[in-house]
N, C-alpha and C positions, 0 to 999 in steps of 0.2 A: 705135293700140290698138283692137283688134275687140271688141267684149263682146258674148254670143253668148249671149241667155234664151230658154229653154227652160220653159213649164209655169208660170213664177210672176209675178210684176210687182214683183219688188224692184228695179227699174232703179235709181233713186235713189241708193243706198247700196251698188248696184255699182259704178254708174259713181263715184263720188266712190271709195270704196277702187282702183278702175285709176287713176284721176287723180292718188292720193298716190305710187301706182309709179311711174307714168309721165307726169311734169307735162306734158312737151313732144311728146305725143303724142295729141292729142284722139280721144277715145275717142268709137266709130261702133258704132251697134245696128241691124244691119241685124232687115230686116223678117222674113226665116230666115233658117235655118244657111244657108251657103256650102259647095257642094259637095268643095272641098279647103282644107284647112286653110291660115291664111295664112302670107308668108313672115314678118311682121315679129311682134310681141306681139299675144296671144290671151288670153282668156278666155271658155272654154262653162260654162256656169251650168245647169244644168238642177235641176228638182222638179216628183217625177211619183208618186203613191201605186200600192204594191203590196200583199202580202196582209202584208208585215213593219212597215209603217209607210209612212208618209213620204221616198220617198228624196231622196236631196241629192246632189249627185255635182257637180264641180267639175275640169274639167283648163285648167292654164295653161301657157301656154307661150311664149317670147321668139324663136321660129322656127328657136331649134337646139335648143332640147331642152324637154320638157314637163313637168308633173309630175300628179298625179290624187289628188284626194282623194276621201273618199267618207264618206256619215252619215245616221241614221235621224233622224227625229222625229217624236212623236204626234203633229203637227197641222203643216202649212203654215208655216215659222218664217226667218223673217228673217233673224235671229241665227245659225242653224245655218247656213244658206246661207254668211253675211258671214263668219261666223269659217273657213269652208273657207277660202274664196277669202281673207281675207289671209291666211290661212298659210303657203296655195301662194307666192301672190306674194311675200311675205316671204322663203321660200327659194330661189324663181325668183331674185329679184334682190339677195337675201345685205344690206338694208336692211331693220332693226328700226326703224323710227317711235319715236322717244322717248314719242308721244303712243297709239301699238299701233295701235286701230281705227277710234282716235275723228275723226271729218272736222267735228266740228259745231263751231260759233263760242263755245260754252257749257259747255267739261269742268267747272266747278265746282260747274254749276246743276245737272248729272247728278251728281256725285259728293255731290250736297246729299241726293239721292233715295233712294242708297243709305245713309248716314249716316242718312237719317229711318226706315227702315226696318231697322235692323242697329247704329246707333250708331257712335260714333267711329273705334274701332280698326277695330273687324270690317267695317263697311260701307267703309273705306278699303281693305281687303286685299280684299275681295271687285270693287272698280269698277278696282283692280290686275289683278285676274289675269281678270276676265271681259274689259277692256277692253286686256288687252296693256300697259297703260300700264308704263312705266318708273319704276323708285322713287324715281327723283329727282324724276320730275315729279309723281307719285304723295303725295309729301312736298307741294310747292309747291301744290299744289294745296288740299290740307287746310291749310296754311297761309294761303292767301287763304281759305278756306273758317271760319278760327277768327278770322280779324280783320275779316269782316264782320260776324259773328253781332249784337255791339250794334246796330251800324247797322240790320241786318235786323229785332232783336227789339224797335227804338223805334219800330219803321213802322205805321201804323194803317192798317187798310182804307180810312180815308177821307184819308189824305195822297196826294199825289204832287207831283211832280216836273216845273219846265215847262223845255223843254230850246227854245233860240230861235237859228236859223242865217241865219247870213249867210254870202251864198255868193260871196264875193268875195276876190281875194290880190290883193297888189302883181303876182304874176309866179306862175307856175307850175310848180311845181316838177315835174323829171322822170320821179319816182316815181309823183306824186299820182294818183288813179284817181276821187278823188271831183267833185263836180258843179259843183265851184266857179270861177270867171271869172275872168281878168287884167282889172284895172281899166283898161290900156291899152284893152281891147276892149270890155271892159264897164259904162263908169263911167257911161252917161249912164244905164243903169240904177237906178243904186245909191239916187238920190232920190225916181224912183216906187215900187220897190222898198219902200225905210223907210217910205214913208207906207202902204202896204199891211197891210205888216208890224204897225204901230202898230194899224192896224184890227183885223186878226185877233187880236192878244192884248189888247184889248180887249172883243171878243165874247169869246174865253177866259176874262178874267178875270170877266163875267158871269153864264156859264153857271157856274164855280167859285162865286161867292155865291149863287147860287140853287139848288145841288146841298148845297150846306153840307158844302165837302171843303176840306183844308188845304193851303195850300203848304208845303214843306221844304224844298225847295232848286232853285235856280233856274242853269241854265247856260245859257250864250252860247257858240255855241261856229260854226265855218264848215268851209270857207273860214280866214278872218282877222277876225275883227271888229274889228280894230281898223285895216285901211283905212278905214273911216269916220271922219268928224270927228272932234274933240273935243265937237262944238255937237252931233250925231250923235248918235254914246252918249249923252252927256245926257240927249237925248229919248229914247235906247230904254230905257234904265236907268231914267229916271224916269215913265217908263208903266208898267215893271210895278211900282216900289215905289210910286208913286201909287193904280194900281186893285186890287192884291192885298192880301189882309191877309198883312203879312208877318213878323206875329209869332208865328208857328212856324217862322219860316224861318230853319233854323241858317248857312245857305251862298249865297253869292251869286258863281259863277262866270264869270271872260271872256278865254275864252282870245285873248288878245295874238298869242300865237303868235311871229309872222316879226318879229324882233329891229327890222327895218328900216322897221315902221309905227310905232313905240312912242315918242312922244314923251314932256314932262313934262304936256304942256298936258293929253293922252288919260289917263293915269294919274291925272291930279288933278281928273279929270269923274268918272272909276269909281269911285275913290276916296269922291269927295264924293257919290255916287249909293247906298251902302252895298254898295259891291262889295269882295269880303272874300277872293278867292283869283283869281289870274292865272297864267297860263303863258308863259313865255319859253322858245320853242324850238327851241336851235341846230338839233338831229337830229347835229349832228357839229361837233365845232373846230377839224377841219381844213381850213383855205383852199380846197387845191386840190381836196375831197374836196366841200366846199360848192360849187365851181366847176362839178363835175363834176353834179351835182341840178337845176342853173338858178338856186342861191339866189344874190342881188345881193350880198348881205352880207357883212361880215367874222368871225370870231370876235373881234375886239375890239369888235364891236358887238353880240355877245350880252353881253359882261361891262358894256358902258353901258348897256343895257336893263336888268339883275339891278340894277345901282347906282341906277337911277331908280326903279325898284320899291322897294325898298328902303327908300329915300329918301322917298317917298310914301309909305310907312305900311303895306305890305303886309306882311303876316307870310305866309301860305302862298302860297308859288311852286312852278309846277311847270314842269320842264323836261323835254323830250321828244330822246331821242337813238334813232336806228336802226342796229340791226346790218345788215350784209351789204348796206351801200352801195357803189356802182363806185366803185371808186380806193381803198378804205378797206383798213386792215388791223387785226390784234387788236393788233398793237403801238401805232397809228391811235387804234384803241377805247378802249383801256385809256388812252391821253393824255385822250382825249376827254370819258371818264367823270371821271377826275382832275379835271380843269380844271372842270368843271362843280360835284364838288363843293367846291371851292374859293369859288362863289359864294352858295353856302347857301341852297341851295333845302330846302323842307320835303318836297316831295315830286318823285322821280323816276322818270319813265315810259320804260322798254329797249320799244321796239317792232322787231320783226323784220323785214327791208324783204319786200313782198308784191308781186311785176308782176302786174298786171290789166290788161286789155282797153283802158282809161282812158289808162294813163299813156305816156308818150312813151317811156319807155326798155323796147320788147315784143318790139322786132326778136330774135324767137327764138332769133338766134346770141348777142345779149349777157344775153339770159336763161337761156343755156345757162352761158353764161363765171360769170357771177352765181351761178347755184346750183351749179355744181361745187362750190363750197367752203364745203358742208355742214360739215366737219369745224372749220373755221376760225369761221365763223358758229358753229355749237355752240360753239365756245372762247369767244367773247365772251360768250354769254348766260352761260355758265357763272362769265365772271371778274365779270360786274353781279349775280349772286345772293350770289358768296361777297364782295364786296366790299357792297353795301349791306347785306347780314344783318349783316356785322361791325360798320356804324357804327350798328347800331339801324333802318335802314327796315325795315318790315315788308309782304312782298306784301301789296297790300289787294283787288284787281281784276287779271283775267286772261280775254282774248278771243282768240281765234284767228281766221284768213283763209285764205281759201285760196293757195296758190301760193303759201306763207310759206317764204322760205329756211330751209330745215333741217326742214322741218314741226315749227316752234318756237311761240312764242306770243309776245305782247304782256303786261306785266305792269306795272302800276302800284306802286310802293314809294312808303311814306309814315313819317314821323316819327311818333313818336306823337301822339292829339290832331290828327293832322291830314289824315287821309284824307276825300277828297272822296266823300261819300254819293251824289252824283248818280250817279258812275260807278260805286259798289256797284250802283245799283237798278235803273239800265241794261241790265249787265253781268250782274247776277244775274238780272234781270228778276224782281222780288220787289213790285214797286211798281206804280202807273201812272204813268206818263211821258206829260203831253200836250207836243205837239210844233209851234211856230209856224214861218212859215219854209219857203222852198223845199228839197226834200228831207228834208223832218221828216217822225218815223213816229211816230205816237201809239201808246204800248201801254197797252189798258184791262185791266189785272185785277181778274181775276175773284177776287171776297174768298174764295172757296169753294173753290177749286182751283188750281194749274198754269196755268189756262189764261190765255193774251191774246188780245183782239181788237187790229187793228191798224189805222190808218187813216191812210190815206199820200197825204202831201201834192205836188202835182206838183214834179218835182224842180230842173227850172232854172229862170232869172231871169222868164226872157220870157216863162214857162210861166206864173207865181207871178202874174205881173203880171195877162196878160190872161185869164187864166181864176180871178182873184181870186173871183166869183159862186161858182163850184164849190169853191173853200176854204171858204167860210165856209156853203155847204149840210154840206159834211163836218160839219166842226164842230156844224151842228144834229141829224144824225145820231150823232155821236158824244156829242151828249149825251143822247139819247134813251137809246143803248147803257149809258153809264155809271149815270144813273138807274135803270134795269132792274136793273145787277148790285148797286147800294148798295140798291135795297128785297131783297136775298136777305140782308143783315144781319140 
């Protein structure tokens, strides 16, 4: 895919709308135009002012046929440009996006903006038809957007959020794209690792009592955290309820995750550590479908995971299933989802499968096989909304990726009473979130506005390890920042 700017520097928000058309086609900005147009998909972008205004002028083309849009605006506009070019694209390649123009990780967090300036109805019809979006998702959307509002309107300027990763799994699954290690390769880390680990959320919880801000909820999450001990968790669980005051803290998160690290001994540390919500999850309960990911495990061993949870005293479970995995089908889906909710989870997370750069399964020919079946992918998301709306879950949280089969979304369902606030304050980014752990992102907000500052921790094992000295400078930088924005109280 060519994208060809002329006059303005919205590269950005080009290239991501060519990348929605054309996944498997990495999109090239030469330094000028090319003298003959190319044979394969184009996009010329130009904005150039005359005596009428601002012109915007946009032709796309797929190499047998082009199409030309053209539009005024009083000033230099983004938005004017972006909305040519997906229209073009749109009817170059006869795909409406369920999501229209939107490429960002955050529809809720914009349709929040619109809502605060226009209210419920109207600001939902208006981030409809400016943003393309579809009324289904349009609905979903304001749905997750009505079942955070408590979560959001009990948050004080001075709480946040400590989110603590461990970047390690049993095995690595096919799909996965994040930063996390097979302990086969990676285990002799795992113990310099913790004890690192323990330091940094101990300066954490320092800088927290002398800033005089609150915890509310605390997540563990990887990787796996529960390839570590039982003796493990213990000590990372009882460092933060040891040094934190944790009495505003409604939620204490650890995701479990892979059925096949999940003993009783690990369940009854967490347990005893005041850990109050876990995840168990399959991603699918199909055998050969789990075979086909890399996961070791069986679906009869996500159902003895659920029964040891259970068993140990946990009321909120959440379990994690993905559409538009290889080998899967909606008939697949629809078993999978069934089976799952047979073992009574509080809360269920439909994530969309997404190929990145990361994962093992990128070989272009099976990411092509993969997203063909857009239509079929849509059918599953489609049968997890009208099937958990019917038994009472309620969308609570919703993120998107890129190179999301269907250009669909991630959506968390919860029981009532039982949606996890971590992933609201995240997801909405409404909160600060400090972040321990290799690949943790601290987001500081700002009590006054919109805004976060971000501050990002080196992301692999070996990284975390030997460059520990520069973690915990962040950290004294980050508290400096956080100070500054709580004296604007």
């Amino acid at each position: 895919m060519l994208l060809i700017l002329s006059g303005h520097s919205f590269r950005y928000e080009c290239e991501n709308l060519c990348r929605l058309f054309f996944p498997y086609s990495p999109v090239q900005v030469p330094d000028s135009p090319p003298e003959d147009l190319p044979t394969g998909p184009y996009a010329l972008t130009e904005v150039r002012l005359t005596a009428e205004g601002w012109f915007c002028s946009v032709t796309a083309g797929d190499g047998e046929r082009s199409l030309t849009g053209q539009a005024y605006s009083p000033a230099p506009d983004e938005y004017t440009l972006t909305n040519l070019l997906y229209s073009l694209l749109s009817r170059l390649t006869g795909f409406t996006p369920p999501w229209g123009m939107l490429t960002g990780v955050h529809p809720v967090k914009l349709l929040r903006q619109h809502v605060g300036r226009l209210g419920f109805e109207e600001g939902g019809e208006d981030f409809r038809q400016k943003w393309h979006v579809s009324s289904g998702k349009t609905d979903l959307a304001k749905q997750v957007l009505s079942a955070q509002r408590q979560a959001v309107e009990a948050l004080s300027p001075r709480d946040f959020s400590l989110y603590v990763g461990i970047p390690f799994c049993p095995t690595r699954c096919a799909y996965c794209s994040f930063i996390s290690q097979d302990i086969a390769n990676a285990g002799k880390l795992v113990a310099p690792y913790l004890e690192l680990l323990l330091g940094e959320i101990a300066r954490t919880a320092q800088i927290a009592q002398g800033l005089g801000i609150r915890l509310c909820s605390v997540y563990i999450g990887g990787g796996t955290p529960t390839t570590l001990s039982a003796e493990q968790l213990a000590r990372l669980c009882g460092q933060i309820t040891g040094l934190f005051d944790m009495s505003a803290c409604t939620e204490f998160t650890v995701e479990a995750g892979r059925p096949d690290t999940i003993t009783w001994e690990k369940l009854g540390a967490l347990k005893a550590a005041g850990v109050t919500r876990v995840s168990v999850n399959p991603q699918t309960m199909i055998a050969q479908v789990l075979r086909n990911i890399g996961r070791d495990h069986s679906p009869e061993a996500v159902e003895e995971a659920f029964a040891l949870a259970h068993k140990a005293g946990f009321r909120d479970i959440n379990a994690d299933l993905i559409v538009g995995l290889p080998g899967d089908s909606l008939g697949g889906f629809i078993y999978s989802l069934d089976k799952v909710l047979t073992l009574s989870p509080t809360n269920v997370t439909v994530h969309c499968l997404a190929l990145k750069k990361g994962a093992s399964i990128t070989h272009e020919e099976d990411s092509l096989e993969l997203h063909k079946k857009t239509a079929e992918t849509a059918a599953m998301v489609e049968h997890s909304i009208q099937q958990l709306s019917g038994l009472g879950f309620v969308p609570y949280y919703l993120y998107r990726q890129t190179r999301m089969a269907g250009n669909l979304e991630n959506t968390g369902w919860a029981l009532p009473d039982s949606a996890c606030r971590y992933n609201i304050y995240t997801m909405d980014e409404s909160g600060t979130v400090i972040a321990c752990g290799a690949g943790g992102v601290t987001k500081l907000k700002d009590p006054c506005s919109d805004d976060l500052t971000r501050v990002f921790n080196f992301k692999y094992p070996h990284e975390y390890i030997s460059r520990q000295a520069e973690i915990l400078e962040r950290k004294d930088g980050m508290e400096v920042t956080l100070r500054g924005l709580l004296d604007r109280l």
